[in-house]
N, C-alpha and C positions, 0 to 999 in steps of 0.2 A: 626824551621818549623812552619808554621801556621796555628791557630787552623783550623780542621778539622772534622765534623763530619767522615768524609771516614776515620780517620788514623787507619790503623791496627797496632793490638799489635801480634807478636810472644814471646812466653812463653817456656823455656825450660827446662824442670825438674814438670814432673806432681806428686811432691810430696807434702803436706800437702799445704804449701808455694805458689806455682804455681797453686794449684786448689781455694785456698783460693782466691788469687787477681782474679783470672777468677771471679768466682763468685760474687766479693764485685765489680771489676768493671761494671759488669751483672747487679746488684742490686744498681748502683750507675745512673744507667741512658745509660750507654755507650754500644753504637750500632756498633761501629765499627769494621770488622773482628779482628779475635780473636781464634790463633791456637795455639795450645799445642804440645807439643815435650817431647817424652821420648822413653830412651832405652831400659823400660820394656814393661812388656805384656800387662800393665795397672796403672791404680793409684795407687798412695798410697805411691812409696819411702819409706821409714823405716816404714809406717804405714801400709805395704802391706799385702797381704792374700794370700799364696800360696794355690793353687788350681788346681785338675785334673781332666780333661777331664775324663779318665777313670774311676772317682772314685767320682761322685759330692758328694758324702757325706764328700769327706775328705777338709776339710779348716784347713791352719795352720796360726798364726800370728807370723810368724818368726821374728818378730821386734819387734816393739812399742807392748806391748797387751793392756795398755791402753793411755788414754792423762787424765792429772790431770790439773786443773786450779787454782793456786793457787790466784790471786788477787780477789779481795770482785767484782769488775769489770770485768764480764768473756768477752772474744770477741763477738763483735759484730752477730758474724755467730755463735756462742752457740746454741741462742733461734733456729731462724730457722732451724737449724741441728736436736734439739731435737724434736721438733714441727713433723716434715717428719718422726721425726722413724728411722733416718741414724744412731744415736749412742743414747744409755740407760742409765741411771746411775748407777755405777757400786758399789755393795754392797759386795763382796767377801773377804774373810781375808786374808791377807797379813802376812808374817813371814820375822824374822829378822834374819840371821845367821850372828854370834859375832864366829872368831876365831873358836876351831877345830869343834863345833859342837853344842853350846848355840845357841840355837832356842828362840826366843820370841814373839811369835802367835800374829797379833794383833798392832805389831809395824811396823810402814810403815818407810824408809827412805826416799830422799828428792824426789824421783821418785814418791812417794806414797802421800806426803801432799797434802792438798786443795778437792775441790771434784773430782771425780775418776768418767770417763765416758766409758765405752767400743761400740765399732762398733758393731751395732746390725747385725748379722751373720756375723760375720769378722772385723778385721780393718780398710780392704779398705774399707767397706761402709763410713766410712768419708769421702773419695776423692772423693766417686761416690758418697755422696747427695750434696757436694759444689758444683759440676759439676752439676747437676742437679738442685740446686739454678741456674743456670747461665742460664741452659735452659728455665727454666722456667720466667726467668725477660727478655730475650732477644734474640736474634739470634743466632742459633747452633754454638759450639763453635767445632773448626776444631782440631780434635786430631788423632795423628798420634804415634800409638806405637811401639814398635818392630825398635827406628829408630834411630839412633844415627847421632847426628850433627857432622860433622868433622872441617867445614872449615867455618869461620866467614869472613865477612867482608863487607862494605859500597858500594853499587853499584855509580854506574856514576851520578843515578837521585839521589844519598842520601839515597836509603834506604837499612835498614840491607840484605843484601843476606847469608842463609843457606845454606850448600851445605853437599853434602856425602862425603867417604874417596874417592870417585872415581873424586873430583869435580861438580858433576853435582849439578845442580841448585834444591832445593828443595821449598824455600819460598824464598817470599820479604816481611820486614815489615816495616814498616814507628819507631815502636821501638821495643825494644828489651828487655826483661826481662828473668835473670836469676834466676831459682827457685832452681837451686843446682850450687855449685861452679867447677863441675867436668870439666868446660871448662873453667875455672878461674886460678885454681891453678896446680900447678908444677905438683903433684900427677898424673894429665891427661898424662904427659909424660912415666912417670914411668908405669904405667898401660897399655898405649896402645902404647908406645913407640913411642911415636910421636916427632920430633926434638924440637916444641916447640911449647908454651900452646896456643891456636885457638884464646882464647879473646886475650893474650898478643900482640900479632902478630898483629890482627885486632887495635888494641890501639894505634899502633904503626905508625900506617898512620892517626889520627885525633889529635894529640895534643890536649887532653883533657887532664889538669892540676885535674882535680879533676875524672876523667875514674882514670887517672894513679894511684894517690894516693888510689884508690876503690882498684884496682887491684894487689898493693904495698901489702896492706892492708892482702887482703884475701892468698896473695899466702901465707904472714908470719902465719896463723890462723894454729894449730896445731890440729889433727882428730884424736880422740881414735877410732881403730880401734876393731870388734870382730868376733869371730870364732863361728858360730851359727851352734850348734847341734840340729836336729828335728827326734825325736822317736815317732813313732807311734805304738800303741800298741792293738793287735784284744781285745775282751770283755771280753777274760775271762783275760789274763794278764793285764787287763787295772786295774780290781779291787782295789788290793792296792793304785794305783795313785787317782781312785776316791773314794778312801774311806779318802784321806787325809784333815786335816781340815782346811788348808791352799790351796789358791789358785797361791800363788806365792813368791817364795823368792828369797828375797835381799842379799847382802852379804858385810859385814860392810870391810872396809881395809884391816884387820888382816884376814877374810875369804876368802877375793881372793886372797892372800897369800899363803893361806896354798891349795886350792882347785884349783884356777887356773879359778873360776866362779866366773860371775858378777850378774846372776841372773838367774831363772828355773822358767817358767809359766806352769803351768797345765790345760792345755784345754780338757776338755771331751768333745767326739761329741756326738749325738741324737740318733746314733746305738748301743751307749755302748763302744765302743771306745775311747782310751784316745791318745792326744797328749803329748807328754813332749819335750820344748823350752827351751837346753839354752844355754845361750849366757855367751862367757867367759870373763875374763876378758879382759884390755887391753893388760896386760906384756905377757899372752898368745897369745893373737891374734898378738901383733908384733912379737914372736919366730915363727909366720908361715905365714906369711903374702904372701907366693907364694902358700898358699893351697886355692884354691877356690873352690874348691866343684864340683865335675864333674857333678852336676846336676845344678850348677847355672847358671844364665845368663851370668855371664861375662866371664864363661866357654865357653861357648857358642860362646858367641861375638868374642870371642879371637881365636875359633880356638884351643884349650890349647890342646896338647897333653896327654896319661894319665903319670899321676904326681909317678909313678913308686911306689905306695905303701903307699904314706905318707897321702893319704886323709884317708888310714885307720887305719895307727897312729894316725894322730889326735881325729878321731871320737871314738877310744877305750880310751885315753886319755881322752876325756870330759866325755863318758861314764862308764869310774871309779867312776870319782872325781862324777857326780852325785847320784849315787849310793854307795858311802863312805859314801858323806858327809849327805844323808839322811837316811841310813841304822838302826836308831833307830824308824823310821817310816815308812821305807817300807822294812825290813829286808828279804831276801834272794827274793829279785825280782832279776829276772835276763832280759839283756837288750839286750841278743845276738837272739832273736828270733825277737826282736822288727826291723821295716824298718826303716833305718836313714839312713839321707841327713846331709848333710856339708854344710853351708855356709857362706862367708865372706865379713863380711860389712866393707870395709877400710875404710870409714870416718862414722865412725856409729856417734860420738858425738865430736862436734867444743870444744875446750878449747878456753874459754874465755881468751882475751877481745874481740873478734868475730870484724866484721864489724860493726864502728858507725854510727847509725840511720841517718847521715845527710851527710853518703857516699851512702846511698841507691839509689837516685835517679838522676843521672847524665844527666843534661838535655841537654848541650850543645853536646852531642854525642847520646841523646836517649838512655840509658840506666836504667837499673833498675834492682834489686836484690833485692830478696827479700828470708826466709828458716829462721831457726831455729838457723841461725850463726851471724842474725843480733843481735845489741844489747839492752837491754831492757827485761821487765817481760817475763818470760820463756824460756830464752835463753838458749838452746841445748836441747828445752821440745816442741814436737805437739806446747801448749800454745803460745811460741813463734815463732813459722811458722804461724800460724795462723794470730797472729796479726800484723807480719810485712808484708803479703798478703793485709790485710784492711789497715795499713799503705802506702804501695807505691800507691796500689787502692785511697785514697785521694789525698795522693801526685802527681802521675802522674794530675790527675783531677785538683790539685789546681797552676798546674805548666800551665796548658794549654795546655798539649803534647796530650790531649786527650780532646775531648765533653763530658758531661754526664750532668746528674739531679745535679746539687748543692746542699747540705743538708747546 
């Protein structure tokens, strides 16, 4: 196609990844429309902030609670993220659980190295200050949430057309980047039961030798999935949790073994209120991987019937092993007063070798991907969505699929 100030880009997945390239393309010089697609309420994908209407004091970080950077080289959008006030640096103590019950205050695992940044009021303010990088370097970027793409495919003049489950026409984009693989890989079948995967299909009419191999690629990418418990807890039961001297624990091999947890963040809110997040491990989230939580979105999405009791197996399940496995430091707390939500994230973390950085941007069909599954520094960490965002953001720029400011 040829270069074009006018080419628009469609983006879909406004998770770390997809707000990152909005912005660094924004900040790169490129004026061209520039819409966003996602099937939550809002930003953020695994960096998200559950949050209620009825209750604004209550913010939960059901996912990510922080993003760590471990190279001496942090991303390019760092500075201006921290500069706005979007995310802080994060000073709190991290603990290590080693088997049934050795605690080690102070030891972080590999989630935990480098510097440690948290979302200042939540974790989605990362996705909302990159987006607002974007605003601020260029023309309003068009985002649409609450919206699920169904149907891909190349219109008549060449360019990408989006559509609903119903077929109707939603966008044209001149390219097309994906910021999560859920229209990518098989998994999309399995989930929403669809005969077969939206991109695969759409690939399927452009003989693109190197689209196929992207798409090869990604379907084989293997997702640890997790089963996230959220306890909230009024002020005066909150006590013990905020009297602990750790803000979040890890759990080494042998602990998610015996516990069935992969990690527990404790978030105090400003009323006195305590949150407790956690998220299990994998081997538990695959023995339930049909419980999604009747308050989640893709409960929602789906339609799901209720699940005849099991959402609150599992939730007394997670809510033991939390409560075992901290019992020498929060001893006789009890969890059955506290409100808790179930939720599950089926591709919470890519198992490497992920997507190779030079399947990212497929030009002869206008494509691009970009998330946390590409490969390179930080891969399956924020760190690495971030920077395969400023990645494709040059690449598209330097392939000519798009105008911008040359650096």
């Amino acid at each position: 196609m040829p270069r074009s100030r006018a080419a628009s880009v469609a983006v879909i997945g406004a998770g770390v990844g997809g707000c990152a390239l909005v912005a660094q393309l924004r900040r790169r010089g490129f004026r061209g429309p520039l819409s966003l697609w996602e099937t939550g309420r809002g930003p953020g994908g695994r960096a998200s902030t559950r949050r209620s209407r009825s209750d604004p004091a209550l913010a939960i970080d059901h996912g990510s609670p922080l993003l760590n950077i471990t190279a001496e080289a942090g991303p390019e959008l760092l500075a201006p993220l921290l500069a706005g006030e979007w995310i802080t640096p994060w000073s709190g103590l991290m603990a290590l659980l080693e088997g049934e019950s050795k605690l080690h205050i102070g030891r972080p695992d590999a989630l935990g190295l480098g510097a440690l940044y948290a979302g200042r009021g939540g974790m989605d303010h990362l996705c909302r200050g990159l987006l607002t990088l974007a605003e601020a370097a260029g023309p309003s970027v068009q985002a649409h949430y609450g919206t699920l793409i169904r149907h891909l495919e190349v219109g008549p003049s060449g360019a990408w057309r989006l559509l609903d489950r119903d077929g109707v026409l939603l966008a044209e984009a001149d390219w097309l980047v994906l910021g999560s693989t859920l229209l990518a890989h098989p998994r999309s079948c399995l989930l929403f039961d669809w005969p077969e995967v939206p991109m695969a299909r759409a690939a399927a009419a452009l003989g693109d030798l190197q689209l196929d191999h992207a798409l090869t690629t990604i379907a084989g990418i293997r997702w640890e999935a997790r089963s996230n418990l959220l306890l909230v807890f009024d002020a005066e039961r909150a006590i013990p949790w905020r009297s602990l001297p750790f803000a979040l624990v890890n759990f080494d091999a042998a602990a998610q073994q015996r516990w069935g947890l992969r990690r527990i963040s404790i978030q105090p809110l400003p009323d006195g209120r305590c949150v407790v997040v956690a998220h299990s491990s994998d081997s538990f989230a695959a023995d339930h991987l049909d419980v999604y939580g009747s308050r989640s979105a893709a409960a929602r999405m789906l339609a799901l019937p209720p699940d005849e009791g099991r959402e609150e197996t599992v939730i007394e399940a997670l809510s033991q092993a939390v409560v075992q496995c901290l019992a020498p430091w929060i001893d006789g707390v009890e969890v059955s007063s506290a409100d808790s939500q179930l939720m599950r994230w089926g591709a919470a973390f890519p198992v490497p070798p992920g997507l190779p950085s030079e399947l990212m941007l497929c030009s002869g069909s206008r494509v691009g991907f970009c998330g946390d599954y590409l490969t390179g520094v930080g891969f399956g960490r924020i760190e690495g969505a971030l920077r395969s965002g400023e990645r494709l953001a040059d690449g598209l720029l330097q392939a000519g699929g798009v105008e911008g400011r040359r650096s």
